[in-house]
Backbone as CSV, one residue per row, in Angstrom:
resi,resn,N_x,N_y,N_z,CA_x,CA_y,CA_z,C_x,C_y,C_z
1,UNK,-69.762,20.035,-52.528,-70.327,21.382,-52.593,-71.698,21.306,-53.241
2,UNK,-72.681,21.718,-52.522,-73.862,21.993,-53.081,-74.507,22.586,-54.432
3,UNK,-74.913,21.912,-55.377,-74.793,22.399,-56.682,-74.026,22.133,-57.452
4,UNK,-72.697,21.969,-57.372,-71.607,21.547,-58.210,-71.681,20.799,-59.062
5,UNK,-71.362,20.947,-60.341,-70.776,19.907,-61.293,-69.764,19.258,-61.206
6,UNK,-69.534,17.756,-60.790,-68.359,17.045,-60.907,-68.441,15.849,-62.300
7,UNK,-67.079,16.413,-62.376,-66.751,16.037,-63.647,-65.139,15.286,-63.407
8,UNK,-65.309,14.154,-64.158,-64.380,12.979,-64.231,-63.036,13.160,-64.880
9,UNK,-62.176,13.015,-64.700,-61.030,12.499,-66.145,-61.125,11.616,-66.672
10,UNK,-61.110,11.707,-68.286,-61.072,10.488,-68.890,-60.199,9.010,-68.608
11,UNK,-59.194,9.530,-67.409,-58.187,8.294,-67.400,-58.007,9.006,-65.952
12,UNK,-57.964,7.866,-64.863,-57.081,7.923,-64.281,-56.184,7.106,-63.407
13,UNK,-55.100,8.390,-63.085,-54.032,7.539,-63.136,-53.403,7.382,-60.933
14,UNK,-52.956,5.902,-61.667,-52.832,5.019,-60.294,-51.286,4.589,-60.182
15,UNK,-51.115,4.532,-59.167,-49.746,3.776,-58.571,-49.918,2.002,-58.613
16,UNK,-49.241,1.195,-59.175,-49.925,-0.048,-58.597,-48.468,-0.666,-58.251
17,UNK,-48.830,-1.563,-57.215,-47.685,-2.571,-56.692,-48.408,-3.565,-56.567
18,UNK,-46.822,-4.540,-56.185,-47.944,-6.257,-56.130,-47.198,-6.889,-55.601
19,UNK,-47.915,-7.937,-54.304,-47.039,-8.936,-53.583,-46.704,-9.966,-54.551
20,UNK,-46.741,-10.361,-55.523,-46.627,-11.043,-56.528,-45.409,-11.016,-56.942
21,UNK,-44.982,-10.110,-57.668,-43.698,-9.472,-58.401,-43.565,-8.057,-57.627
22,UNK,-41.257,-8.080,-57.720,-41.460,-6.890,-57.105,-41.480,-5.612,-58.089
23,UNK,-42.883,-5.501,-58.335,-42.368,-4.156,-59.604,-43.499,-3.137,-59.031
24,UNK,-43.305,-2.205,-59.390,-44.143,-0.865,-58.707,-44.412,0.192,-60.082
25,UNK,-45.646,0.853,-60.478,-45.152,1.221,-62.153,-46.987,2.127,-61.650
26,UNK,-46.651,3.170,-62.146,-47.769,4.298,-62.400,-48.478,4.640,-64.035
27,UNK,-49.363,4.496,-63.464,-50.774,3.938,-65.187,-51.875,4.324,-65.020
28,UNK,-52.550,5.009,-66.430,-53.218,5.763,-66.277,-54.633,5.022,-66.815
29,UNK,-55.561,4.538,-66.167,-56.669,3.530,-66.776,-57.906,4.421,-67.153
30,UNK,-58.335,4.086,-68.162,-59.780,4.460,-68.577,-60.440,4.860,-67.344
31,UNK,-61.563,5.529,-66.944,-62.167,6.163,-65.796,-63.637,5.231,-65.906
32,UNK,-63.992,5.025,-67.189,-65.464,4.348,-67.780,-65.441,2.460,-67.554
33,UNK,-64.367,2.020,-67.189,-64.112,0.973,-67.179,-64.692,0.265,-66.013
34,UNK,-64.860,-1.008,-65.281,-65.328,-1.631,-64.138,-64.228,-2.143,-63.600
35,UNK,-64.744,-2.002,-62.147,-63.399,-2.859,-61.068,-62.414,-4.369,-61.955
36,UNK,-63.940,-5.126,-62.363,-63.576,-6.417,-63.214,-62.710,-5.934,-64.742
37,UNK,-63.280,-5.122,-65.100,-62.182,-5.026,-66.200,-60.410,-4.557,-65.893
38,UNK,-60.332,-3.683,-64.857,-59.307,-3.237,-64.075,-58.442,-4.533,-64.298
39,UNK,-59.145,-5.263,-63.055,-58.558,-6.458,-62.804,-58.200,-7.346,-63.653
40,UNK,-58.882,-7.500,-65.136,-57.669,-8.014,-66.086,-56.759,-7.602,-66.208
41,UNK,-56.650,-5.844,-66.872,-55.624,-5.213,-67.225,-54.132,-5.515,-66.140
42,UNK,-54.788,-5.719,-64.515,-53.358,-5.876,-63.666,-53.020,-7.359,-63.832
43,UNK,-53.914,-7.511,-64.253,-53.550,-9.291,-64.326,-51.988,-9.516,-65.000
44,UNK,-51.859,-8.844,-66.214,-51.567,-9.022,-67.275,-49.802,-7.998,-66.555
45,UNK,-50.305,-6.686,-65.827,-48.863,-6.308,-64.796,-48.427,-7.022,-64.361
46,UNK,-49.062,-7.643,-63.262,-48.594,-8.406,-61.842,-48.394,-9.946,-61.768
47,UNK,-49.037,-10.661,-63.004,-49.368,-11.753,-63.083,-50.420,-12.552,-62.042
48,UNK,-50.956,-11.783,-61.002,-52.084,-12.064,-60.174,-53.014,-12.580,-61.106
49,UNK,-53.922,-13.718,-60.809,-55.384,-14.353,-61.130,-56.179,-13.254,-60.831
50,UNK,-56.889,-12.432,-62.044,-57.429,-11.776,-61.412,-59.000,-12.182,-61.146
51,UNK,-59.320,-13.515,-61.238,-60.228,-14.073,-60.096,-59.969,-14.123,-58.481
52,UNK,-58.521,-14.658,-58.312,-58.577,-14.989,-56.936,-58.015,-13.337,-56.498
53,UNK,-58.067,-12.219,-57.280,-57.234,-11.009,-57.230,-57.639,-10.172,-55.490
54,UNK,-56.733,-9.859,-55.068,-57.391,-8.772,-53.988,-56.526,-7.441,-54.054
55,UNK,-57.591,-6.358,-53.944,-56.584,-4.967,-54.362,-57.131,-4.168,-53.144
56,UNK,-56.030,-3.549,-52.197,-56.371,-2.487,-51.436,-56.240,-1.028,-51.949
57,UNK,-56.772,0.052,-50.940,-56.571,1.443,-52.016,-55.560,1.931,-50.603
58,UNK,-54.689,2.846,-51.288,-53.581,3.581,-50.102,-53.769,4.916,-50.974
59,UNK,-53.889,6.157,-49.584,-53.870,7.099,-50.246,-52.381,7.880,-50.412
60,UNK,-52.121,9.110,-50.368,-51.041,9.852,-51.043,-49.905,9.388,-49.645
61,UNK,-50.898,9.676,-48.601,-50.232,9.462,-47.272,-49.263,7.812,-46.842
62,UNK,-49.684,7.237,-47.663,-49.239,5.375,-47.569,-50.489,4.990,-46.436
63,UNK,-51.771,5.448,-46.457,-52.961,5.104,-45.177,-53.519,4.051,-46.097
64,UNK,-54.018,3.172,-45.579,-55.173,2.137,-46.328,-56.514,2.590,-46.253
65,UNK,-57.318,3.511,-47.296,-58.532,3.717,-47.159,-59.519,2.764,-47.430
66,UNK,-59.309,1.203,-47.967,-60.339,0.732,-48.130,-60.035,0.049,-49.286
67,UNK,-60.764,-1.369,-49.812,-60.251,-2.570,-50.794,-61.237,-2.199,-51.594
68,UNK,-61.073,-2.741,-53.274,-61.726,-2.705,-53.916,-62.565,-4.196,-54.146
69,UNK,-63.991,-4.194,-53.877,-64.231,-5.569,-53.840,-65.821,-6.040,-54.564
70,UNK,-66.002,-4.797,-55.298,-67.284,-4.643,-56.071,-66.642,-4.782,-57.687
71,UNK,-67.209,-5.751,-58.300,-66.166,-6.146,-59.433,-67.641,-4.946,-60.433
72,UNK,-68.172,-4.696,-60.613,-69.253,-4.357,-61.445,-69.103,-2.880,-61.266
73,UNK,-68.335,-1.764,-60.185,-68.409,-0.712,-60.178,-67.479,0.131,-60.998
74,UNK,-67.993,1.008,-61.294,-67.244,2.295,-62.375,-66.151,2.668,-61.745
75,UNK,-64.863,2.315,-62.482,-63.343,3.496,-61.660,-63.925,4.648,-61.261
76,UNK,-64.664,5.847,-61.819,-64.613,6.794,-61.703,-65.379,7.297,-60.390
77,UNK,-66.080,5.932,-60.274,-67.120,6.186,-58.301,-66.315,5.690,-57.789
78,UNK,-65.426,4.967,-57.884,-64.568,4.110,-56.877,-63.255,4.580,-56.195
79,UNK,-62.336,4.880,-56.932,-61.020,5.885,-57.169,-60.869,7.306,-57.936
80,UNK,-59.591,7.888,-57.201,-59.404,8.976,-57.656,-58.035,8.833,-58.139
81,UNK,-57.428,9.985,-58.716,-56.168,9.489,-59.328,-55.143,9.885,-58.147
82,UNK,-53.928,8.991,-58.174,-53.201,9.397,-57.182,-52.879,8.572,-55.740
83,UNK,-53.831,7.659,-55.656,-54.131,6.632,-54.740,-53.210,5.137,-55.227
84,UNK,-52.711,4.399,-54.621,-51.611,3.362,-55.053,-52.867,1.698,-54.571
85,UNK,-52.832,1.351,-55.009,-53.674,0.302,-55.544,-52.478,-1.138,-55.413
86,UNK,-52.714,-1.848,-54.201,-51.211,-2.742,-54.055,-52.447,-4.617,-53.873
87,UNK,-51.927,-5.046,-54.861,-52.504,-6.495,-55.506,-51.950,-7.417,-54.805
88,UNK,-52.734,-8.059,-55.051,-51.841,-9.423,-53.539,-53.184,-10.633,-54.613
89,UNK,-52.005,-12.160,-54.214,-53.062,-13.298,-54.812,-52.411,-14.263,-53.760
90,UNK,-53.856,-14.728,-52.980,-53.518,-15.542,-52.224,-53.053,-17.453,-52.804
91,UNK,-53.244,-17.538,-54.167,-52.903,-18.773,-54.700,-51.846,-18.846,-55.472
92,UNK,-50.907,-17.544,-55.355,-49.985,-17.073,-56.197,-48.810,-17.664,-55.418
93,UNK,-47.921,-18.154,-55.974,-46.481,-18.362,-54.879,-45.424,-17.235,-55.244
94,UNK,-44.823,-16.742,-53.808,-43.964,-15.583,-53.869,-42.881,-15.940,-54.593
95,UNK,-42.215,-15.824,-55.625,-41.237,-15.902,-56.548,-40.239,-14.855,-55.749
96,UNK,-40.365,-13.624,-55.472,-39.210,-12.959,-54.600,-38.999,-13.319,-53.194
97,UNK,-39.689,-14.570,-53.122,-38.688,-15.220,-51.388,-38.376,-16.280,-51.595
98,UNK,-36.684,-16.691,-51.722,-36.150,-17.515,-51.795,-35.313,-18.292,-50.433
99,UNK,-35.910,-17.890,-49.790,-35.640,-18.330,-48.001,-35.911,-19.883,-48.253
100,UNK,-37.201,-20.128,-48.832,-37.667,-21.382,-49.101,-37.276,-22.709,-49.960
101,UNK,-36.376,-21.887,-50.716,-35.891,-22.668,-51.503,-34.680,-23.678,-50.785
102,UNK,-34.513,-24.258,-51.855,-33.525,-25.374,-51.136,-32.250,-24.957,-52.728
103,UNK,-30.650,-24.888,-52.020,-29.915,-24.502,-52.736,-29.022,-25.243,-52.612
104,UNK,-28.636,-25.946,-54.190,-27.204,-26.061,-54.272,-25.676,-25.880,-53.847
105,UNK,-25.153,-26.707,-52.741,-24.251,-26.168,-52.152,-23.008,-27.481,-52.285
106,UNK,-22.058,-26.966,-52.820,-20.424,-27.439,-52.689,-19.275,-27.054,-51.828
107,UNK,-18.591,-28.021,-51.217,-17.556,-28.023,-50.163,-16.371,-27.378,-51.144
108,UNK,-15.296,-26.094,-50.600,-14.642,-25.629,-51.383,-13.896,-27.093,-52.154
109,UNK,-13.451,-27.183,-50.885,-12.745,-28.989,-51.564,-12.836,-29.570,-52.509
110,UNK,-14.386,-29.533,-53.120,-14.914,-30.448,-53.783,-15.071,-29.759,-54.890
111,UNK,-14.863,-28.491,-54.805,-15.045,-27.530,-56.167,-13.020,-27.096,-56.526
112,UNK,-12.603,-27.554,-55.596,-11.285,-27.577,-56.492,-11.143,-28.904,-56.849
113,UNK,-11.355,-29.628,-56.572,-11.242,-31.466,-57.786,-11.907,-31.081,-58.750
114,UNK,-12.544,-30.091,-59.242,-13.608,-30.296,-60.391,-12.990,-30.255,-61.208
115,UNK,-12.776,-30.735,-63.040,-12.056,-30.099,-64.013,-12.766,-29.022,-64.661
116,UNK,-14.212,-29.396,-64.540,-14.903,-28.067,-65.347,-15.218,-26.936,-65.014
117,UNK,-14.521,-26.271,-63.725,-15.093,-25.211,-63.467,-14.436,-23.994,-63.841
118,UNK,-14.652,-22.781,-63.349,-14.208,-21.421,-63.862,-13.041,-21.568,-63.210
119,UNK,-12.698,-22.146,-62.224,-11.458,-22.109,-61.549,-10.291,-22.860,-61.871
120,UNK,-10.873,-24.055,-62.706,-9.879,-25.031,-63.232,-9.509,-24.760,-64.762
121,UNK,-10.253,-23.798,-65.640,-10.114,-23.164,-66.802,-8.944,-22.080,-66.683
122,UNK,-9.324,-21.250,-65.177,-7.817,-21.122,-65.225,-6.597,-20.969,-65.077
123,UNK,-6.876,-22.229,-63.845,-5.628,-22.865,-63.899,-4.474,-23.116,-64.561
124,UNK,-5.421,-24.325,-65.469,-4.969,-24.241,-67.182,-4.573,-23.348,-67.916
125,UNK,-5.086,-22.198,-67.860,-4.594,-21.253,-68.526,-3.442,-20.061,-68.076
126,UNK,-3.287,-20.285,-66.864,-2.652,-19.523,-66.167,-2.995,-18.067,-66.038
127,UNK,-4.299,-18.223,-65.352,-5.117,-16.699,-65.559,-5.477,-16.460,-63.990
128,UNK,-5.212,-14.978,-63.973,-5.285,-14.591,-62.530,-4.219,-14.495,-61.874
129,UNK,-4.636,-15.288,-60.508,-3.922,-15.785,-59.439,-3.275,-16.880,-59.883
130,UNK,-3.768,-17.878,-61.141,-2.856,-18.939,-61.120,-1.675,-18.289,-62.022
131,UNK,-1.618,-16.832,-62.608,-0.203,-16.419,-63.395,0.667,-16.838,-62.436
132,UNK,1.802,-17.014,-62.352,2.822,-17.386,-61.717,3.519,-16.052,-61.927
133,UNK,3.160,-14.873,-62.480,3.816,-12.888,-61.739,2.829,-12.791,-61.206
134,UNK,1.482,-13.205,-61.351,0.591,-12.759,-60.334,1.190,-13.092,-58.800
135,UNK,0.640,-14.302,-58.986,1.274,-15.282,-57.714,2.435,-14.737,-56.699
136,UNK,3.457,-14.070,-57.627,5.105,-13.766,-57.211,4.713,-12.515,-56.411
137,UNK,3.911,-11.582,-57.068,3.276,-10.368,-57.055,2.591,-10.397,-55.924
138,UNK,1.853,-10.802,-55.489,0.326,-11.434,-54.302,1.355,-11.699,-53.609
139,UNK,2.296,-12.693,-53.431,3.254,-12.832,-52.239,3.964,-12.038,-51.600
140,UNK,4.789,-11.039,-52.384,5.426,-9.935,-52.307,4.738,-9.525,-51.860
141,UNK,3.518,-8.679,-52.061,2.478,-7.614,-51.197,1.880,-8.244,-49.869
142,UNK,1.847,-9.579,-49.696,1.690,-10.470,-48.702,2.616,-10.212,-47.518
143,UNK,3.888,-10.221,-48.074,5.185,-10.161,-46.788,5.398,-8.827,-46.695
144,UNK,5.000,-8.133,-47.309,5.252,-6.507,-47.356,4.310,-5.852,-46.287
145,UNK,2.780,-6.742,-46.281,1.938,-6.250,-45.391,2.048,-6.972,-44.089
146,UNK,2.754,-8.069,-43.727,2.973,-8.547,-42.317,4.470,-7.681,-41.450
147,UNK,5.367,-7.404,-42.836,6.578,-6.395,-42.156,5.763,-5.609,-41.340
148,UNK,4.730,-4.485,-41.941,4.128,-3.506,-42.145,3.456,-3.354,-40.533
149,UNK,2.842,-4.878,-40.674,1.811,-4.863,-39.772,2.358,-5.098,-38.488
150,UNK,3.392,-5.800,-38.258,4.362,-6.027,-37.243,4.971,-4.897,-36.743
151,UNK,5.177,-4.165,-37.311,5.689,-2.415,-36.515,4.597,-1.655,-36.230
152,UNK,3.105,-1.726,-36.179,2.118,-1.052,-35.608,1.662,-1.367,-34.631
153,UNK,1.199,-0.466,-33.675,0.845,-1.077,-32.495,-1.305,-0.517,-32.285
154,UNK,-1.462,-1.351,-31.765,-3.202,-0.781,-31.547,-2.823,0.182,-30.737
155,UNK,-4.343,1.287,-30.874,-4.054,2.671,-30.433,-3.481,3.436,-30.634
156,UNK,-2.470,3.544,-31.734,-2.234,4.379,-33.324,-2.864,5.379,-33.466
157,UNK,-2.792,6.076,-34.127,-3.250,7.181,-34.723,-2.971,6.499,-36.315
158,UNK,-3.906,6.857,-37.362,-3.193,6.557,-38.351,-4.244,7.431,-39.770
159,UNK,-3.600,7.219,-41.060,-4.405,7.677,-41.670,-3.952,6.441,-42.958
160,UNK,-5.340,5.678,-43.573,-5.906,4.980,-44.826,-6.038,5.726,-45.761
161,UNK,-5.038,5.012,-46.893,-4.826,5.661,-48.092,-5.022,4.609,-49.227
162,UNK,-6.147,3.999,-49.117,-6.335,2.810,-49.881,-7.239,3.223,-51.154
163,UNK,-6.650,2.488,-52.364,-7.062,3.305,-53.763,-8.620,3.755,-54.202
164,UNK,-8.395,4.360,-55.008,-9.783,5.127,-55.376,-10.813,5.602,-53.896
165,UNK,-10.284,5.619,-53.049,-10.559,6.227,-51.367,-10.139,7.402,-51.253
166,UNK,-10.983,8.414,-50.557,-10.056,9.092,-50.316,-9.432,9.609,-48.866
167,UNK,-8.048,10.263,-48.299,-7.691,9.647,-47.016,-8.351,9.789,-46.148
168,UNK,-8.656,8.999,-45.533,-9.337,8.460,-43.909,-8.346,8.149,-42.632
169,UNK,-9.052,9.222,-41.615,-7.968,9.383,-40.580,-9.043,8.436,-39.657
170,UNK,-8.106,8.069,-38.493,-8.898,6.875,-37.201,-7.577,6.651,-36.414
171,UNK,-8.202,5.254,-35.850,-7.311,4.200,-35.035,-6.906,3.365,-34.957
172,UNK,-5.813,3.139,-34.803,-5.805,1.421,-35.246,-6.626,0.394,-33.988
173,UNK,-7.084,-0.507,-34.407,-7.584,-0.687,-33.662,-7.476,-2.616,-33.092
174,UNK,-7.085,-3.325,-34.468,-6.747,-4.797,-34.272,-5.541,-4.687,-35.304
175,UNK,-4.889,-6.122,-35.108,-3.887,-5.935,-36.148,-3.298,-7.878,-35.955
176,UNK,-3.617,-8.262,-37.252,-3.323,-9.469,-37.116,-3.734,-10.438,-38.652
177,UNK,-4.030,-11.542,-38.174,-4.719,-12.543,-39.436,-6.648,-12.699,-39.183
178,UNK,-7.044,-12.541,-40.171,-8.609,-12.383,-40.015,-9.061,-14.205,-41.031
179,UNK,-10.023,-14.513,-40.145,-10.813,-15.629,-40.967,-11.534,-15.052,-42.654
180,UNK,-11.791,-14.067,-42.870,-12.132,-13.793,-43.750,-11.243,-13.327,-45.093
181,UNK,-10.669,-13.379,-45.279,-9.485,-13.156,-46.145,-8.145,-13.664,-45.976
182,UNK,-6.933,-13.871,-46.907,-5.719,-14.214,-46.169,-4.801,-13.326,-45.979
183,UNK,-3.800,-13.417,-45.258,-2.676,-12.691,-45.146,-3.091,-11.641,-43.774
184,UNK,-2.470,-10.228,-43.351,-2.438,-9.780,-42.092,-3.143,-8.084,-42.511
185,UNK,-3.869,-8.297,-42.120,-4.895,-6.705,-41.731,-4.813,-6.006,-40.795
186,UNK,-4.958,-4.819,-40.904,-5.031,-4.108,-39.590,-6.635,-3.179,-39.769
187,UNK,-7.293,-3.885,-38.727,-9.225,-3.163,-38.399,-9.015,-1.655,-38.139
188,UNK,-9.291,-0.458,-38.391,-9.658,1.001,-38.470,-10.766,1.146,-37.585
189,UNK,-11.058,2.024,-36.756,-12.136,2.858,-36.502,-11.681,4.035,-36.727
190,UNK,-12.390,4.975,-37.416,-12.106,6.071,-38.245,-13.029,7.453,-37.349
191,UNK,-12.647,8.161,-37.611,-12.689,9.567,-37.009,-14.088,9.741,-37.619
192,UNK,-14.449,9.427,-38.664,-16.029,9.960,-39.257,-16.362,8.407,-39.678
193,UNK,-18.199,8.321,-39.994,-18.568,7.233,-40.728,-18.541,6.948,-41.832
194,UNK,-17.211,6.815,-42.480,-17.116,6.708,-43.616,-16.118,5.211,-43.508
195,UNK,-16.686,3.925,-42.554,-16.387,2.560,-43.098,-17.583,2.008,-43.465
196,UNK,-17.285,0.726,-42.769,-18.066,-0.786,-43.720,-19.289,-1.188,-42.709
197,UNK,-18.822,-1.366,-41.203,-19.125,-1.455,-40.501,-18.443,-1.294,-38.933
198,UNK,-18.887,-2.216,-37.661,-18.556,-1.904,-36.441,-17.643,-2.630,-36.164
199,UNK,-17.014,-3.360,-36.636,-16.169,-4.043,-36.260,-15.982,-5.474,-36.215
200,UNK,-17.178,-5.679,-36.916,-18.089,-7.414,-36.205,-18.362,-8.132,-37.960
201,UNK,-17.235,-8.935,-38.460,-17.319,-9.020,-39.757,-17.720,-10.895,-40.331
202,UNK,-18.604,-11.210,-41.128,-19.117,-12.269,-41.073,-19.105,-13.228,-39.624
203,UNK,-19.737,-12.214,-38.440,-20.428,-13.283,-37.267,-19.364,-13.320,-36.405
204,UNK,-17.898,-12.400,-36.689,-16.670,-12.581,-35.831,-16.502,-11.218,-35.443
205,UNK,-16.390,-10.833,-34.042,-16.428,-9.441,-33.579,-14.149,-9.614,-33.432
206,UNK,-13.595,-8.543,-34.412,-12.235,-8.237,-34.366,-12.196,-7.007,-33.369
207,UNK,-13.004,-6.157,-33.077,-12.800,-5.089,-32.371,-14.191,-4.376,-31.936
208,UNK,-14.248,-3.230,-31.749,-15.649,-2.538,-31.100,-15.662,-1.312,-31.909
209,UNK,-16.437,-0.774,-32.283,-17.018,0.577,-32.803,-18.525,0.841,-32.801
210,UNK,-18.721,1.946,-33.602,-19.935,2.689,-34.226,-19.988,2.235,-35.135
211,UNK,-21.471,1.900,-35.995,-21.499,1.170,-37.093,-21.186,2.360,-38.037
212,UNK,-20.607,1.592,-39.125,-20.197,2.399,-40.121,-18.761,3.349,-39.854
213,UNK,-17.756,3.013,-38.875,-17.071,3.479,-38.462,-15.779,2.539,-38.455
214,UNK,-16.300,1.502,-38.944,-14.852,0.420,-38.501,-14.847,0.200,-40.352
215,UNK,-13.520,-0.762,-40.391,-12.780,-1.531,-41.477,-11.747,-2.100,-41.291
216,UNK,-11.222,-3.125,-42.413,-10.254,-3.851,-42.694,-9.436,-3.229,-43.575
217,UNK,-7.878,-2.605,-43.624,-6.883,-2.191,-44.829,-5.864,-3.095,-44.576
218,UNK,-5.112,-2.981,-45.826,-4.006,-3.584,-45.886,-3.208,-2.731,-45.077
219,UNK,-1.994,-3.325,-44.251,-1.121,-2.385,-43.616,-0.212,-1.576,-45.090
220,UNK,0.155,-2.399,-46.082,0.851,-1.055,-46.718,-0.052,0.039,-47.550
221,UNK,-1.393,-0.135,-47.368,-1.960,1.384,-47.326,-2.343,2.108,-45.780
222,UNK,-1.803,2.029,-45.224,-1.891,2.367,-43.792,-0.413,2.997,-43.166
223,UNK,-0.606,4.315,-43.013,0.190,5.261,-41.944,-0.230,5.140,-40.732
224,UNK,1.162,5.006,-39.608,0.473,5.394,-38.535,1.505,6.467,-38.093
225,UNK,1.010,7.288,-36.725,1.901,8.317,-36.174,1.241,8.976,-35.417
226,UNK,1.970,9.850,-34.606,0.859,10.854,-33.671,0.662,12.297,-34.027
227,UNK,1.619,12.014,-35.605,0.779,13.795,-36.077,-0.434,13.416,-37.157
228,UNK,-0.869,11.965,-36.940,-1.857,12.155,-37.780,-2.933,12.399,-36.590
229,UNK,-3.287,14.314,-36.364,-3.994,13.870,-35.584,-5.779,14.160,-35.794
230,UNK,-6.662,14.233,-35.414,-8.334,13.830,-35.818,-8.345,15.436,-36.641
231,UNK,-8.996,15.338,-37.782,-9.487,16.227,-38.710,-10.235,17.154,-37.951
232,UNK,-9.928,18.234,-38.307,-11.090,19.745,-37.349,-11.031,20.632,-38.616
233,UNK,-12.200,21.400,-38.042,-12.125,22.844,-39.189,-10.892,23.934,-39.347
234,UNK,-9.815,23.470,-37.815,-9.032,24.199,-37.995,-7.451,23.625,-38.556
235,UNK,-7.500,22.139,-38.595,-6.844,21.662,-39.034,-6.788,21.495,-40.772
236,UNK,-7.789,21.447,-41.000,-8.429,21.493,-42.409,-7.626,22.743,-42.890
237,UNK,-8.209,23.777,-42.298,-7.883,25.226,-42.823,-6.462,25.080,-42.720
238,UNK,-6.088,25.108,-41.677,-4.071,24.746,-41.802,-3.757,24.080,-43.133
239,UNK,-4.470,23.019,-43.212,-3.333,22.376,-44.309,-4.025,22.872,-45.645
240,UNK,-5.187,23.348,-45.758,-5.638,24.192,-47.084,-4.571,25.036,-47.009
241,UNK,-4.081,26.352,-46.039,-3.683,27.422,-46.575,-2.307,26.680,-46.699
242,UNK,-1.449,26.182,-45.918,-0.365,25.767,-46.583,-0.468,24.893,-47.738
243,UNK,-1.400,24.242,-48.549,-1.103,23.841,-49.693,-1.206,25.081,-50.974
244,UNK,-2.272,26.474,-49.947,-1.836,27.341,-51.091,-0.568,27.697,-51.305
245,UNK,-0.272,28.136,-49.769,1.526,28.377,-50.017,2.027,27.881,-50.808
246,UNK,2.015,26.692,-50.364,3.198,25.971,-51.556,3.016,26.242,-52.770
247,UNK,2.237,26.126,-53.564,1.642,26.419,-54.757,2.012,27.886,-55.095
248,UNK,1.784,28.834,-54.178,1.824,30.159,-54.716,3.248,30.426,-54.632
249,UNK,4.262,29.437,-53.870,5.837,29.470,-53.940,6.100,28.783,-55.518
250,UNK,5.356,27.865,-55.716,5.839,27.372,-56.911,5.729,27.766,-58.124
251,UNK,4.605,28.610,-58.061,3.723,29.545,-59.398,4.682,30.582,-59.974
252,UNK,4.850,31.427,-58.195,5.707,32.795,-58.034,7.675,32.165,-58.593
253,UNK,7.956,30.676,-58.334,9.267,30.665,-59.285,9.255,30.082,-60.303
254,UNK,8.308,29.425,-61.171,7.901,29.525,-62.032,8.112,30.598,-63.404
255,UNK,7.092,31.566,-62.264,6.652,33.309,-63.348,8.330,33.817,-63.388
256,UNK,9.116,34.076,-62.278,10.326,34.682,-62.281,11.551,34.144,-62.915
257,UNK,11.451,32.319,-63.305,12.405,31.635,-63.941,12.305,32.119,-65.600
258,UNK,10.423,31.973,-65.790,10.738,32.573,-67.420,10.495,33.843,-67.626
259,UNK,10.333,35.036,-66.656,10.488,36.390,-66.981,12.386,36.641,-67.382
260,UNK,13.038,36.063,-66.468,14.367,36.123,-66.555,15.308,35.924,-67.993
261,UNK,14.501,34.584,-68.467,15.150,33.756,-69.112,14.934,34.206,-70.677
């Protein structure tokens, strides 16, 4: 605007990120300061050289308006507050990609011969799975879920009642022994997206779905039947008002047992 007085903030304040480290953190810098002094201060964030430093500017929008590359200029001609400022060092090595790395790897085999491990501590101690009621316990629920699973048939109707869940109606949809766990499962595709995934579990397809629509339960948290049938607004409402019923049968002999008494 023609005539205008523009006038600075004493500080302002920036978004900064960095290919360096993954940290992202909003800071409010002196306005009087130079690009080069900047560039210590992130040094000291990001761990970037801030010799070999390169900083782009992004505005509110995530757009790239333009790098900062004049080390001698004033924040306050350069930036405004509000703009995200993302640091990159090309002599820096990425510490958050470990694709590259080369990792330590043991054959299960070879990690049960071990004596020192977490697994052989407790052994020894008889902790866990090695309790021998655990053990008795784990078996029992083992043969309980192949009975289980042996009287269901795919194409079920069923409803999952597996703990701290709450019930989930679907289909049955596989029913057997899975590579990924032991003992006998039966795979769900569920009436809403409220599973794990489609059906396709570490690289092994057990069945077909919508993602987020399939799972693995144990058969003894698993009903099946053909009145479990798909959740509606009017089914909902059915079994709301009959759970008032019941309730208002139980309230109403309740009130009349101790008016009597």
């Amino acid at each position: 605007m023609s005539g205008a007085i523009v006038t600075h903030p004493e500080f302002i304040k920036l978004m900064i990120t960095s290919a360096v480290s993954p940290m992202a953190a909003e800071k409010g810098f002196p306005s009087h300061i130079t690009v080069r002094e900047l560039k210590g201060k992130l040094e000291m964030m990001t761990g970037a050289n801030m010799d070999a430093m390169k900083i782009e500017i992004f505005n509110e929008q995530d757009k790239s308006i333009g790098k900062l590359t004049d080390d001698d200029a004033i924040l306050k001609h350069v930036l405004i507050s509000g703009v995200r400022l993302h640091v990159t060092d090309p002599t820096a090595a990425n510490f958050a990609d470990t694709s590259a790395v080369e990792k330590f790897e043991m054959s299960k085999e070879d990690y049960d011969n071990r004596e020192d491990s977490v697994q052989a501590f407790k052994k020894r101690n008889k902790m866990g799975r090695f309790n021998p009621e655990v053990q008795a316990k784990l078996a029992a629920q083992s043969e309980e879920n192949k009975e289980l699973a042996l009287k269901m048939n795919v194409g079920e109707r069923c409803e999952a009642r597996t703990p701290k869940q709450p019930p989930r109606r679907g289909e049955v949809m596989f029913i057997g022994e899975v590579e990924f766990k032991d003992g006998y499962w039966v795979g769900l595709k569920f009436d809403e997206p409220v599973g794990k995934h489609d059906g396709l579990v570490q690289g092994k397809r057990y069945f077909k779905c919508d993602n987020k629509y399939g799972a693995f339960c144990q058969p003894r948290f698993v009903e099946v039947g053909d009145s479990l049938l798909k959740w509606t607004f009017q089914t909902m409402k059915s079994d709301f008002l009959g759970l008032c019923h019941n309730n208002y049968q139980t309230v109403h002999h309740v009130y009349c047992f101790v008016k009597t008494s």
